[in-house]
C-alpha positions, 0 to 999 in steps of 0.5 A: 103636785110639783112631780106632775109638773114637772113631768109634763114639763119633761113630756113637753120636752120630749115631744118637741125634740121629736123623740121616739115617743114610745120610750119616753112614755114608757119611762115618764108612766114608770116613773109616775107609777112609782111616784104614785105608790110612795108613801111616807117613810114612817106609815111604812114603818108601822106598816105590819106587813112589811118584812122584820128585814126590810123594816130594819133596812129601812130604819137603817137607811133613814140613818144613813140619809141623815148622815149624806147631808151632815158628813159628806154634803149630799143634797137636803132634799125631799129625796128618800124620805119615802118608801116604795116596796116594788115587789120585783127584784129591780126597779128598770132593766138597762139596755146597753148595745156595741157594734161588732168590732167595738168595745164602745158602748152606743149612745142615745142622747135626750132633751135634758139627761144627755148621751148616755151609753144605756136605756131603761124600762121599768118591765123587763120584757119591754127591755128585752124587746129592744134588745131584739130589735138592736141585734136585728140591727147588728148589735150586741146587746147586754140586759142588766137590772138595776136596784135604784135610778136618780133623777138628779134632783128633778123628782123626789126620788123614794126609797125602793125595796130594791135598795134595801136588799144587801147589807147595811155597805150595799145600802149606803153604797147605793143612798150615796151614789145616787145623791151624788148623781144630784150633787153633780152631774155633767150632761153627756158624760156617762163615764164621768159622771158614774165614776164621780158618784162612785168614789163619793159612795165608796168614800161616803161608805168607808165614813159611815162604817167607821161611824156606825162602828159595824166592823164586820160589814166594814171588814166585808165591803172592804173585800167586796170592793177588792174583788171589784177592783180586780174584776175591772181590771181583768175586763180592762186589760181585755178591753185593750186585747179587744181594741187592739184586735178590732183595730188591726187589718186581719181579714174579717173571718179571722177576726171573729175567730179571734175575738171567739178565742178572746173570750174563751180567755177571759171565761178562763181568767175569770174561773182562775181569779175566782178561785182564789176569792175563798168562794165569793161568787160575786160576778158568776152571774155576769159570766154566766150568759154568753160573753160579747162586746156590749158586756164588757162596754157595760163596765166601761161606763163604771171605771174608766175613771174611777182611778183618776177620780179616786187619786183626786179625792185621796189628795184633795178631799171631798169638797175639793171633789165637788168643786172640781167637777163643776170645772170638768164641766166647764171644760171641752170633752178634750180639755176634760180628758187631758185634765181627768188624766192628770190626776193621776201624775205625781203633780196634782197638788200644783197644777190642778188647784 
C-alpha cells in the first residue's frame, strides 16, 4: 500500500505542476506494472521455472545486497528484496537529444527528480516515438536501454531479470549504483550524481570481489573498467574537438563538413584502440549506429566527474565520499563545480576537509 500511495502522491504532483501528462502516465503505469509483478525473492527461488543461471544470480545477488548495508553503508531498506523477471532485454529505453552544433545533451525538469539529461519509457516503441517527434524538431536524438532505474528510496525498487544478465562484477555493479542513487542524490545534477553512484559501485565492486574471493571475474572487470576508461577518454578528447569546432565563426556548411569528417575520425580511432583489446567488443554496438551529438552527449552524464570523484574517494574514503556530497548540495552549481574541480589538485587534504 505504501507504493500506491505514493504514486498517487507523485501523480498529484505531477498534475499540478501542469506537465505532459502522457509521459508521466506512461512512466507511473510502467513502474506500478512492475511493482505489481513482484514477488518475494524466495518464492522466486522455488520457482521451478526460473532458469539454473538466473536462480544462481539470484541467490548471488541477495548476497551482495547483504554486503551493500554492512561494508559499504548503502541504504537497509526494502529495496531489492524482490523479483521481477521482465522477459525483455531492459526494463526502459532512455532518450537522450542534443541540438545540432551542441555536444550538451537537453534537459527536462520534473516536480521531484529535477533536470536530467534523458527520459524513459518502459516500451521501446513509445521511445522510439519520441525520438521521432525531437528530430522532427531538429534534434539529434540517442536510444539506449538500460538493465535497471532507482527511485531513490520513494519505492521498494525489485530485483529485475534485466540485472542479473552479466557476471557476478556486472551484478554487483549494478546493486551498488543504484542503492547509491538513494544514499545521495543532488536534485538537478545528472552528471553528479551518475558519477557519485559510479565511484561508490565501481569501489563497492572491487571490495566485494576481494570478499568473494572470485579472482577471475575480479581479473575481468579489472580489464572491462580499463577499456572503459579509454573508451571515455577517446569520446572526451572529441567532445573537446567538437566544441571547439561548434563554437568557431565557420560558415554553417563548412561546419557540418567538418563535423561529418569528425566523426569519420572518431569511427577510425575507436577500430584502432579496439585492436588493441585482444577482441573485446565492448562498445562495437555504440559504434554501430550512425555517429551524432546526442551520442556522445549520452556519455557525458557518466564521466565528467568521475575523475574528481574518484581522487576524493581515493584520498578520503568511502564515508568521507558520502559526506561530502551532502556539502555539494548544499553549494550553488558555481560553488559546486570550483569545488568538484578542486579534487583534483595536489591540495585536497587541507582545503576540502
Amino acid at each position: 500500500m505504501r507504493a500506491f500511495s505514493g504514486l498517487c502522491v507523485l501523480l498529484t504532483t505531477l498534475i499540478l505542476s501542469g506537465c505532459a501528462l502522457p509521459y508521466y502516465w506512461q512512466a507511473a503505469s510502467g513502474h506500478l506494472e512492475l511493482l505489481s509483478s513482484r514477488v518475494p525473492i524466495a518464492e522466486a527461488l522455488a520457482d521451478p521455472e526460473l532458469t539454473e543461471a538466473t536462480r544462481s544470480a539470484l541467490a548471488r545477488a541477495v548476497e551482495i545486497r547483504d554486503y551493500a548495508v554492512a561494508s559499504l553503508g548503502l541504504p537497509d531498506n526494502d529495496s531489492y528484496r524482490s523479483f521481477v523477471d521482465l522477459g525483455r532485454p531492459y526494463v526502459v529505453w532512455n532518450v537522450v537529444a542534443a541540438e545540432e552544433f551542441s555536444v550538451d545533451p537537453v534537459e527536462w525538469c520534473f516536480p521531484i527528480a529535477g533536470c536530467v539529461t534523458y527520459r524513459g519509457y518502459f516500451q521501446e516503441a513509445n521511445a522510439h516515438r519520441f525520438a521521432a517527434e525531437l528530430r522532427a524538431q531538429g534534434l539529434e536524438t540517442y536510444i539506449g536501454g538500460a538493465s535497471a532505474y532507482s527511485t531513490l528510496g520513494y519505492f521498494a525498487d525489485p530485483f529485475l531479470s534485466t540485472m542479473l544478465s552479466g557476471d557476478e562484477s556486472y551484478v554487483a555493479g549494478i546493486v551498488f549504483h543504484e542503492l547509491a542513487h538513494q544514499r545521495a542524490y543532488i536534485k538537478g545534477d545528472t552528471a553528479i550524481n551518475e558519477a557519485f553512484a559510479t565511484v561508490v559501485a565501481e569501489y563497492g565492486t572491487a571490495q566485494w570481489l576481494s570478499h568473494s574471493g572470485a579472482v577471475g571475474v575480479a581479473d575481468a572487470h579489472a580489464a572491462r573498467r580499463a577499456r572503459r576508461e579509454e573508451f571515455f577518454a577517446l569520446v572526451r578528447r572529441y567532445q573537446d574537438r567538437f566544441r571547439d569546432l561548434y563554437s568557431s565563426d565557420v560558415p554553417i556548411e563548412e561546419k557540418r563538413a567538418r563535423k561529418n569528417s569528425a566523426f569519420a575520425d572518431l569511427l577510425a580511432d575507436y577500430e584502432s584502440l579496439r585492436s588493441s583489446w585482444g577482441g573485446a567488443t565492448d562498445y562495437d554496438d555504440w559504434f554501430s549506429r550512425p555517429l551524432n551529438n546526442a551520442q556522445l552527449a549520452s556519455v557525458v552524464a557518466y564521466s565528467r566527474w568521475l575523475p574528481n570523484l574518484r581522487a576524493f574517494l581515493n584520498a578520503k574514503g568511502l564515508d568521507a565520499l558520502y559526506a561530502e556530497m551532502a556539502t555539494l548540495e548544499s553549494l550553488s552549481a558555481n560553488e559546486r563545480e570550483k569545488r568538484l574541480q578542486h579534487y583534483l589538485s595536489a591540495t585536497l587534504g587541507s582545503e576540502t576537509g
